[in-house]
Residue, then its C-alpha position, 0 to 999 in steps of 0.5 A: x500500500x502506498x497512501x500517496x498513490x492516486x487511485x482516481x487519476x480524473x478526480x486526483x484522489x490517493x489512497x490515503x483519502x480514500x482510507x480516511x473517509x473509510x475511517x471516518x465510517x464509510x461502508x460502501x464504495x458508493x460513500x467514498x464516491x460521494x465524499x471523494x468523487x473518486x471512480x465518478x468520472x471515466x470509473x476505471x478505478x471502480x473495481x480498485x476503489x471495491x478492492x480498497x474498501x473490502x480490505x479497510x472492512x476486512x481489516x476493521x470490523x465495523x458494526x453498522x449500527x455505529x455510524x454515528x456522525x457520519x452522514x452525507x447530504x445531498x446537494 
């Protein structure tokens, strides 16, 4: 893993940002699509995005239930 590698070269979003909202109490790839704009433009980097956020669940088991404070508002 390199945190400083650009996974959605349209959006210019690197790993580390996408680890950071997953952090903050993203689940889903469409989440770090909302917060980031990462894999909404040419979405080539969809499934690496899928890839990111299936290890980062992997790795840290996160109740659902406990998201509290993390909400996203639709424009």
């Amino acid at each position: 893993m390199n945190p400083k590698r650009l996974v959605c070269l349209c959006n210019f979003v690197s790993e580390e940002e996408i680890i950071k909202v997953l952090r903050s109490g993203a689940l889903t790839t469409a989440e770090v699509q909302k917060f980031t704009q990462a894999g909404t433009g040419c979405t080539r980097c969809v499934r690496e995005i899928d890839a990111i956020v299936a290890k980062h669940l992997e790795t840290n088991k996160k109740d659902p239930q406990l998201r509290i404070g993390f909400e996203f508002k639709d424009p």
